[in-house]
N, C-alpha and C positions, 0 to 999 in steps of 0.2 A: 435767260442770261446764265441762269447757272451751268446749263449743258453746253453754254460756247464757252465760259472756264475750261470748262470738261477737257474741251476739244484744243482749247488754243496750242495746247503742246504739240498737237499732231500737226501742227506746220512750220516750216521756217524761212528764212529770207537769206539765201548765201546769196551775195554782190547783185546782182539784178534780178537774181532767178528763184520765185517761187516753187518751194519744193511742199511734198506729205508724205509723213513719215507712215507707213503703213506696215502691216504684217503678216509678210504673204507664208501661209499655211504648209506646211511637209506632206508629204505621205506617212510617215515616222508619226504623225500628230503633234509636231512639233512646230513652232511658227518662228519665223527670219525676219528679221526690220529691214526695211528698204528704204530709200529716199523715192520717188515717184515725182517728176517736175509734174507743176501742177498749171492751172490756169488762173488766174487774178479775175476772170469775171466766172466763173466759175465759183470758187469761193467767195466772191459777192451776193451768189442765188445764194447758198446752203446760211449762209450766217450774216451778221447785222450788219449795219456801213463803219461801225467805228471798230470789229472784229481784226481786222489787218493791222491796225495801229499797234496789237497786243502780241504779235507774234515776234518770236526771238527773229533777231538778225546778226547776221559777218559779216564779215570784211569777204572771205575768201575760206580757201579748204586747205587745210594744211595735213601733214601726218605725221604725228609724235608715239611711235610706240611703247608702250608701260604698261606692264603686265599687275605692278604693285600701290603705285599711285598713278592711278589712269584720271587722266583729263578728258571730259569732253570739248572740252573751247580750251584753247591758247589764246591769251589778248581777245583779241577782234574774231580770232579765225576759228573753223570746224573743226576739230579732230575727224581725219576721216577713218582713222584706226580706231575696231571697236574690241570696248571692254569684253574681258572673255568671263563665258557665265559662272565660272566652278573658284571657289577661294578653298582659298586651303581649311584642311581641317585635320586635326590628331587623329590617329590611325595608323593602321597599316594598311598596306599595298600587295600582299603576296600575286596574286593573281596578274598584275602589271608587271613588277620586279620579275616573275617567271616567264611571260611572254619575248620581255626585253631581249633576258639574257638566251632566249630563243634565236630573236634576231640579231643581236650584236656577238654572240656567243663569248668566246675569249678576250675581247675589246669591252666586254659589258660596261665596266668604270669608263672609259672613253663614250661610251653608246650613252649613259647617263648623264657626262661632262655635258654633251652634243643640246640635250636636251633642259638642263638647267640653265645653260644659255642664252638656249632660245627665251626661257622664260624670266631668267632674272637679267638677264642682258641681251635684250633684244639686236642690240645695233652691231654684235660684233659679228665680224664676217667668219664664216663657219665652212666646210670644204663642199664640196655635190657629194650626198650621199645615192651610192646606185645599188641599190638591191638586185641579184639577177638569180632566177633559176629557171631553166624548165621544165622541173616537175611541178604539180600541184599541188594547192593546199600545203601551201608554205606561210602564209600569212604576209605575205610583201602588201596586200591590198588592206587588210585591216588593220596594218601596221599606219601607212596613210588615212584611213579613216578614224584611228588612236587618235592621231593629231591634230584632225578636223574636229575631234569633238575635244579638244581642250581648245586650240586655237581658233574655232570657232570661226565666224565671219572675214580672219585675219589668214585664213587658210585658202586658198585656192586649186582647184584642179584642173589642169591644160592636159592638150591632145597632143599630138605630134605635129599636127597642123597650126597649130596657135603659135608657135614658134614662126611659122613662113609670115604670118600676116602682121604686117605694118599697123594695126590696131592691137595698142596692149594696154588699155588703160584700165581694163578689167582687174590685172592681176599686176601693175606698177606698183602700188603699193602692199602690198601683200606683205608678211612675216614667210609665209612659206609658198611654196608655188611647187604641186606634185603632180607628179604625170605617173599615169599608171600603164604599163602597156609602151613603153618608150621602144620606140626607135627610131634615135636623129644621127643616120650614118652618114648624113652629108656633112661636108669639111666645116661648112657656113655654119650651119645649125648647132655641130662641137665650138667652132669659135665663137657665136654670139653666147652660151651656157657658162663659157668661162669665161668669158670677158664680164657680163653681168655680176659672174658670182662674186668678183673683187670691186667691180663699180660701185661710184660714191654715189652717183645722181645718174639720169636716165631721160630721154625723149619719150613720154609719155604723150599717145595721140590718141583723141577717138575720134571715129566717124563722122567729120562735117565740122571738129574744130580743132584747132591750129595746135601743133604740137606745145608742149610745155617740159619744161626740166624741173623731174623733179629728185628729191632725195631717196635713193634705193638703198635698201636695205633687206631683200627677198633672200631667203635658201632655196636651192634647189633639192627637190627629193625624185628621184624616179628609180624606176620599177621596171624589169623588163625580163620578159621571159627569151630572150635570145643570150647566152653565156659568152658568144664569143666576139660580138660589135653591135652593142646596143648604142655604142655612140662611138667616137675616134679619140682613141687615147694614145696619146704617144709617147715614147718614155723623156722622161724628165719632167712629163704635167706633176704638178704639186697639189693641185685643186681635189683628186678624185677620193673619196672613200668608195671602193667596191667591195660588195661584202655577198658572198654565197650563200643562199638560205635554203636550209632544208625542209623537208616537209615536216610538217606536226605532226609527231607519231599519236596522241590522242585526238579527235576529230569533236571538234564543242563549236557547235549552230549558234550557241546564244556568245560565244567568245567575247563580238564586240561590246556586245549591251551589256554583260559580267563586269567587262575595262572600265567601261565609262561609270559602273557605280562607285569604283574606288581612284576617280579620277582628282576628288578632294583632298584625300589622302597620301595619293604619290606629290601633290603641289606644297603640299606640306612638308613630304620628303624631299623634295628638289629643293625647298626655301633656305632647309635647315640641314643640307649635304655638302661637306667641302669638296672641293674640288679635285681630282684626281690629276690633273694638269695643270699647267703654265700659260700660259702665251708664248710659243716657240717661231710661230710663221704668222703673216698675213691672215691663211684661216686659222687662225688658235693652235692646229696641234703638228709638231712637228711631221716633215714627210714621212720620215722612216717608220712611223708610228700607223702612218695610213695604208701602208703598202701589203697586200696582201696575196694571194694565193690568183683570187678572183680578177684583182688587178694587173694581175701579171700576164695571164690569160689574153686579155682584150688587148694589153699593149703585142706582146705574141704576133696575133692576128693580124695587129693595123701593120704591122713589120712590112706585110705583101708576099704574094706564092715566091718571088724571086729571094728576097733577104732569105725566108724560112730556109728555103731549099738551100744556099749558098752555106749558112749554118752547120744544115742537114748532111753536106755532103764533107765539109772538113772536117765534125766533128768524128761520124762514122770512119772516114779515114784515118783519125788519130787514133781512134780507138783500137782499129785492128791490126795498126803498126804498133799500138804502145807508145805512142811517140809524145814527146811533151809541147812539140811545136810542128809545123807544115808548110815548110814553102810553096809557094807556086806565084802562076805569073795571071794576070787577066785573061789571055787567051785560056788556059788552062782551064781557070774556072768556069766562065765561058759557055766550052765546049761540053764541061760536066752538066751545066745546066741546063742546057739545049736539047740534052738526050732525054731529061725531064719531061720533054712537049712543055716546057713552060717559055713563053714568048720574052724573050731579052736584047739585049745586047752588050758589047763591052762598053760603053759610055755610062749603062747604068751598073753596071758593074765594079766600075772603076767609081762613080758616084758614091757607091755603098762602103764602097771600102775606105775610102778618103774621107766623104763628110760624117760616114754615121759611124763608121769603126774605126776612124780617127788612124789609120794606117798611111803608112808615104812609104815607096816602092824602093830599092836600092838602086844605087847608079846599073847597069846591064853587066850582068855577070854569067857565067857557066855553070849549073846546077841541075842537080840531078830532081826530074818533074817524078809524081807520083799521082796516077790519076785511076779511074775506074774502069775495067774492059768493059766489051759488050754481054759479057756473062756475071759480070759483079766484081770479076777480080781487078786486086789491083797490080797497075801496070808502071815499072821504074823506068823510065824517057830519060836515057842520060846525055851529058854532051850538048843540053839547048842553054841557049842564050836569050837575058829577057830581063826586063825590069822588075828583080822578084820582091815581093810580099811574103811575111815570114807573123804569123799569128801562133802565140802560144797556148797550151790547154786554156794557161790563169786569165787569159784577154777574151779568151773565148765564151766561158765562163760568166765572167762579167757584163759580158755582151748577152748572155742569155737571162741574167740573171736584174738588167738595169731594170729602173722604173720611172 
């Protein structure tokens, strides 16, 4: 009798489904709690007939995140969010504080804001942070495994593949959910990342039972060694933090396992750090604030070989006339960009300049065209007639410079 006391903990009764709580082992030497459904006669052989009477039960599985007064039961229901192992403790953190300001560099108070949030305020929505370099031994990887060993059970890591598949009940309730190695260049894959990262609640399915809604509240973290379209960014997204990491000029094997001893000690710093921000946006911190070097980059890129070049070839001609503005007409440009070998037409031309650079054409007038010979020179076409387009250094500028 005394060893089914022992044991009665290691089971429980959520709504009809007998579960065991078990503790499946690491390679790390480290061991993980699980729930494991279990069997009713089954636990009938191993212990006595009146042993089941004594096992906790719920109603249901709920997820309440709290980092400071963590619940296991709500009411009736499971907490399926778990306690993370490390409480705070007086100290310092030098070894953390210097990796940080590794990865966040200039943003570090913001890189810290990011991350006291997570912990004292789990629920509020926070932007996609994207790490990218392609050099090595940058730390983007142990930067995500920092966070697994604070956040613990509450952390999860996806593929690029986990994103396609209509089973996500793994990582629905998550605090964080990081992909290492991203690249989700399809339109779908950027639109469900940002759609989630502002979602209240979420269609949570597994395998063989019926979807459920439930309340989301995940960050996105990912990692990717591609700089120029690890995913589709387009300008005016508000959601992205992109941030360029360089490599670690000192090279330390034991790095991660150093972090995680003074991981008591940074929670004690986060507990008792104000806050360097506001609440300015949806994710917490204002856009302008998130806009960087890295992000400008990838917006760049999703522009397409036509935008770039269309850019590419006004700018240059401003530059070597000196000019502070550049008429022309669609055909014009057109033609400039077709000598490119790059595949267009005027409808997408006309597209670009109307919807994305916000231009409208003048009634048809007389003006003198400036366009590129087949040697690089440029050529003055006087005397045509045309619906012309007239874009200044300052618009140009801005067009290169939005986000």
């Amino acid at each position: 009798m005394k060893e089914e006391n022992k044991d009665s903990g290691l089971y429980i009764r959520v709504g009809t489904t007998l579960y065991k709580i078990v503790r499946r082992p690491l390679m790390s030497g480290d061991f993980i709690e699980e729930r494991r459904v279990w069997n009713y006669e089954t636990l009938r052989q191993d212990h006595s007939k009146d042993f089941i009477s004594r096992i906790e039960k719920y109603d249901g599985f709920c997820s309440v995140p709290d980092h400071i007064n963590y619940k296991r039961s709500i009411g009736t229901f499971l907490n399926q969010y778990e306690p993370i192992p490390n409480r705070p403790e007086m100290g310092d953190c030098p070894l953390i504080l210097d990796f940080l300001t590794h990865i966040f560099g200039e943003q570090l108070e913001m890189g810290l804001d990011y991350l006291q949030l997570l912990y004292l305020k789990p629920l509020t929505k926070l932007p996609i942070i994207l790490l990218v370099s392609n050099e090595r031994n940058t730390g983007k990887t142990t930067f995500l495994n920092f966070l697994k060993a604070i956040f613990a059970g509450n952390m999860t890591f996806n593929t690029n593949e986990d994103f396609h598949s209509q089973f996500n009940s793994d990582w629905a309730n998550k605090l964080i959910v990081g992909v290492d190695e991203a690249l989700l260049d399809r339109r779908e894959d950027s639109e469900r990342i940002k759609n989630l990262s502002t979602a209240l609640s979420y269609k949570a399915e597994a395998k063989g039972k019926d979807r459920q809604e439930v309340e989301f509240f995940a960050k996105f973290i990912l990692c990717s060694n591609n700089e120029s379209c690890p995913i589709i960014v387009e300008k005016g997204e508000t959601r992205y933090w992109v941030r360029k990491i360089h490599p670690i000029e000192k090279k330390d094997t034991e790095m991660l396992e150093n972090l995680k001893k003074e991981i008591p000690q940074f929670l004690y710093f986060l507990k008792n750090r104000e806050l360097s921000t506001k609440k300015e946006s949806r994710m917490w911190f204002r856009h302008d604030l998130l806009v960087t070097d890295a992000l400008r980059r990838i917006i760049t890129h999703n522009r397409g070989k036509v935008e770039n070049e269309m850019i590419h070839i006004i700018s240059d001609l401003m530059q070597i006339q000196g000019a502070e503005e550049y008429q022309f007409s669609v055909n014009d440009l057109f033609d400039m960009v077709r000598r490119t070998a790059i595949s267009t037409d005027t409808n997408q031309i006309r597209k670009i300049l109307q919807d994305k650079w916000q231009l409208q054409p003048k009634p048809p007038t007389y003006y003198t065209a400036c366009i590129f010979g087949c040697n690089g020179e440029i050529l003055p076409l006087p005397g045509k007639t045309a619906r012309v387009y007239c874009i200044s250094k300052k618009q140009l500028d801005e067009i290169l410079s939005e986000c």
